[in-house]
C-alpha positions in Angstrom: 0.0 0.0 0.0 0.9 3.7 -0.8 1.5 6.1 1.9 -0.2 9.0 1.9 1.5 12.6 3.7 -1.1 15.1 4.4 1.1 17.9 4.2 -0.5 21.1 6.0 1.2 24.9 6.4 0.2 27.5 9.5 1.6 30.5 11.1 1.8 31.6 14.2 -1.6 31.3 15.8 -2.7 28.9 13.0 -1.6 26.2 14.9 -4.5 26.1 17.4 -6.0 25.0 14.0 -4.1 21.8 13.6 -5.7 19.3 15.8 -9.1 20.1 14.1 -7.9 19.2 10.6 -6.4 15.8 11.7 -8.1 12.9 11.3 -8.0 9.3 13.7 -4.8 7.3 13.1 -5.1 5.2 9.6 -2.9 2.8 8.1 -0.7 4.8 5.3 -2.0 8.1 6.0 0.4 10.3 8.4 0.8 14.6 8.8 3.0 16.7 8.3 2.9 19.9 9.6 4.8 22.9 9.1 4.7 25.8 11.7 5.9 29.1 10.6 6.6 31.4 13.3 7.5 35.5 13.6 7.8 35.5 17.4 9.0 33.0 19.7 5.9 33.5 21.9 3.8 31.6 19.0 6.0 28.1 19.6 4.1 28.4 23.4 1.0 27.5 21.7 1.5 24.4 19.5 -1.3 21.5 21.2 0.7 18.8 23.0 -1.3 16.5 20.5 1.5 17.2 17.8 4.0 16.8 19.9 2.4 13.2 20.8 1.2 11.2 18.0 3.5 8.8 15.7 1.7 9.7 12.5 2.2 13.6 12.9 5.8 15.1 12.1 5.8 18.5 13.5 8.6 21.0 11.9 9.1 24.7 12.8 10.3 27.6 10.2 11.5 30.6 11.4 9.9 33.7 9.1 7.1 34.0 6.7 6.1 33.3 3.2 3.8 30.5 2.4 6.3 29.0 -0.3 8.9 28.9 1.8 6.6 26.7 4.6 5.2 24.3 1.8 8.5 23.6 0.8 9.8 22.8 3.9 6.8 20.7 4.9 8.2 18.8 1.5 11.3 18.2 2.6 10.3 16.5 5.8 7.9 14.4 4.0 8.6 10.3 3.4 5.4 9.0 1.7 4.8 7.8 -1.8 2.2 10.9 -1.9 2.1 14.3 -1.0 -1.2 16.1 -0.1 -0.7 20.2 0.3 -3.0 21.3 2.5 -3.7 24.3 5.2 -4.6 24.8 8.5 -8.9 25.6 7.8 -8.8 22.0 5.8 -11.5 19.2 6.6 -10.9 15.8 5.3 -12.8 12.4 5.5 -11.1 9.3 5.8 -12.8 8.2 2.9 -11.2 10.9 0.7 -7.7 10.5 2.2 -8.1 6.4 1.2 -9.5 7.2 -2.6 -6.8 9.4 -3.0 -4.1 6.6 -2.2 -6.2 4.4 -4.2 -6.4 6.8 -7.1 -2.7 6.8 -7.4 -2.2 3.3 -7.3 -4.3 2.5 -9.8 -2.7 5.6 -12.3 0.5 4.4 -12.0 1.2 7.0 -15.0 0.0 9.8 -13.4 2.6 12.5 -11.4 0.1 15.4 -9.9 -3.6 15.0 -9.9 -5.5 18.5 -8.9 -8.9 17.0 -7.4 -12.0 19.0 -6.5 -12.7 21.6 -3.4 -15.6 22.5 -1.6 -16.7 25.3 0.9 -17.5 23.9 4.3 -21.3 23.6 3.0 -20.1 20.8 0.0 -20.7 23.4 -2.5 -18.1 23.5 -5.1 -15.4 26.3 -4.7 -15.4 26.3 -8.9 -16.3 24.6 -11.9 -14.6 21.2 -12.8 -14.4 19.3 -15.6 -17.2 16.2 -15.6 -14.8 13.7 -15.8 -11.1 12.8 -15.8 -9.2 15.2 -17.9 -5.5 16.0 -18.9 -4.0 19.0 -17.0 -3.6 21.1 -20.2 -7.3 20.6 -21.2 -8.8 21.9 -18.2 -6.3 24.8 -18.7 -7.4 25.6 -21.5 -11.3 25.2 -20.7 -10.5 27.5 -17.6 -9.7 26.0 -14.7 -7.4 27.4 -12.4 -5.4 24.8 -9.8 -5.6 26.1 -6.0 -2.9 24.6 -3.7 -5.7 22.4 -1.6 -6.3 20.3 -4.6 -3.3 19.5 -5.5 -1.7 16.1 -4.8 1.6 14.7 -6.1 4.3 11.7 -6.4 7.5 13.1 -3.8 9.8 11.0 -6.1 9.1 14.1 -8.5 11.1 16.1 -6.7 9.0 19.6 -7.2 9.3 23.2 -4.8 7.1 25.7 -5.2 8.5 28.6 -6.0 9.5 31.3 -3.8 9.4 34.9 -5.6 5.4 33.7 -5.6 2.8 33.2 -2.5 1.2 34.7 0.4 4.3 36.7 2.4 6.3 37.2 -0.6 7.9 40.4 -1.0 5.8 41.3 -4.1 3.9 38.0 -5.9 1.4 37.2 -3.2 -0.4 34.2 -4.9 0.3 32.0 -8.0 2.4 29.5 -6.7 0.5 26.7 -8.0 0.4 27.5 -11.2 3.6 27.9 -11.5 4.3 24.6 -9.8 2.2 22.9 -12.2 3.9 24.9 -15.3 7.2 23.6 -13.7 5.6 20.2 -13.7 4.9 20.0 -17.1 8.2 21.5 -18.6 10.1 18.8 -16.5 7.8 16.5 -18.9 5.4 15.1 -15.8 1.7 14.3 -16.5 -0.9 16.3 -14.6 -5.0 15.7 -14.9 -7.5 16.8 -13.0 -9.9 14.3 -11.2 -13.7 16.3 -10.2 -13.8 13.9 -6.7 -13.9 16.1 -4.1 -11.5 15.1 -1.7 -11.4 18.5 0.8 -13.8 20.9 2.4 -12.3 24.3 2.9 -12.7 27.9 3.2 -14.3 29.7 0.0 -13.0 33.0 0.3 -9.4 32.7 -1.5 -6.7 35.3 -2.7 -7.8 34.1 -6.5 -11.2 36.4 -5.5 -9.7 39.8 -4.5 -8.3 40.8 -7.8 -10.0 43.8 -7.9 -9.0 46.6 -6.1 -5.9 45.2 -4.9 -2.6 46.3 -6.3 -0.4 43.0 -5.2 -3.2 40.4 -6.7 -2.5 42.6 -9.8 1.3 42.8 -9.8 1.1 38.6 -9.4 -1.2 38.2 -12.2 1.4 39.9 -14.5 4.2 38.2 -13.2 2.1 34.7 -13.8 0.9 35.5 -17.0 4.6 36.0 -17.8 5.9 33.0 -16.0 3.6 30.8 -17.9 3.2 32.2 -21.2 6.1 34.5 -22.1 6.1 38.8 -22.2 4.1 38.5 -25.5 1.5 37.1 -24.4 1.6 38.1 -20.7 1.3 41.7 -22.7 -1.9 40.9 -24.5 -3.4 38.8 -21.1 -2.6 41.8 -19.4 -4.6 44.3 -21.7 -7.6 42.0 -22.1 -7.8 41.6 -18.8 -7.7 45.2 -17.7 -10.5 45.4 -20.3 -12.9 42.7 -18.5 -13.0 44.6 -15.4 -13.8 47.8 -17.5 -16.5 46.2 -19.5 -17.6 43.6 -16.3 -17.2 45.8 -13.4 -16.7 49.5 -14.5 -13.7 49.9 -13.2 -10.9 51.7 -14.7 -8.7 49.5 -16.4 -6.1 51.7 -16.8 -4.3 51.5 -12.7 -5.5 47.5 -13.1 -3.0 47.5 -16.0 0.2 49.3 -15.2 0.1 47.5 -12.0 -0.2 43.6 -14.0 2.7 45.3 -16.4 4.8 45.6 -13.4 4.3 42.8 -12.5 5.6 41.7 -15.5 8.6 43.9 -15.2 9.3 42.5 -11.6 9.3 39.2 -12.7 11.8 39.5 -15.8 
């Protein structure tokens, strides 16, 4: 049997959360948890349960930026599988055991991005009906959020740390361009519409507007994943959605996405 590492990131005060996103001990399932701290006083609070229980590895990181903590709760993980996850995630030990069982049996398969829902079991987006290549589901629309992605350690994949909440600048993206890393290293990524987590439904992905870091990131994405040309064009159409969707005026919404551009180059 495949093991399973539940792999979830907090700060500070976050870890109060911990205890309510683990499950009862299950054969090849354990947690790993990653505690990032900006004050000493924080480590005071960590629940003597992680402290206590075989399954759970508990590892401390000195600082912020939620790259930085994902990639450390990778290199401290030992199973076959690697689940990211956060500290407002709710999981079923049903999911946990399809998941292993999804991997087993897709021996071909290096990252699957399954399905999300809010804490109601309404969908956080829309996913493709059925099993469906990575690049498809790109190009249909869908967007990968860091919940629903599980992968294969043996890949040997960091996300990326100019990108992510507590970065200097690039304050989300990092999965996509984990997954755009994933597929230039030649892996093969679907997406699977099994809902495997409940979580919280208001993400960074839904403050674009009116926010001048969300904006700088999506620049520095677009160009990450598709080049300056195209970033360039992305950039302009979507300054012009928000002008034709929302009324707002595209013009701040763009010079800040074209820095972001410049920031990343």
């Amino acid at each position: 049997m495949m093991c399973l590492d539940v792999l979830i990131c907090t700060i500070d005060a976050g870890i109060r959360r911990i205890p309510d996103v683990l499950l009862p001990s299950a054969e090849g399932v354990s947690w790993v948890v990653s505690m990032q701290y900006t004050d000493k006083k924080f480590l005071d609070e960590i629940p003597t349960e992680l402290q206590t229980r075989p399954d759970v590895t508990l590892t401390l990181l000195e600082g912020k930026g939620l790259s930085a903590n994902r990639n450390n709760a990778i290199a401290h993980s030992r199973g076959d599988i690697m689940l990211i996850a956060d500290d407002d995630c709710r999981y079923t030990a049903d999911s946990l055991r399809e998941i292993i069982h999804f991997f087993e049996m897709n021996p071909s398969y290096d990252i699957v991005c399954f399905a999300a829902a809010d804490y109601e079991g309404n969908s956080l987006k829309t996913y493709p009906s059925q099993l469906t290549s990575f690049v498809k589901a790109f190009h249909d629309g869908f967007y990968p959020a860091s919940v629903e992605i599980a992968m294969r350690r043996s890949l040997g994949l960091f996300f990326d740390t100019r990108f992510g909440l507590g970065s200097q600048y690039l304050c989300a993206g990092e999965e996509d361009v984990l997954i755009k890393d994933a597929l230039t290293a030649g892996y093969n990524v679907v997406v699977n519409p099994m809902t495997i987590v409940r979580t919280d439904r208001n993400t960074t992905g839904q403050i674009f507007l009116g926010n001048k870091q969300m904006q700088l990131t999506k620049g520095a994405v677009f160009n990450y994943l598709f080049g300056t040309a195209e970033a360039l064009w992305r950039s302009v159409k979507e300054a012009g959605f928000y002008l034709v969707h929302h009324h707002a005026n595209p013009f701040p919404i763009l010079y800040n996405m074209l820095r972001g551009i410049w920031i990343l180059r």
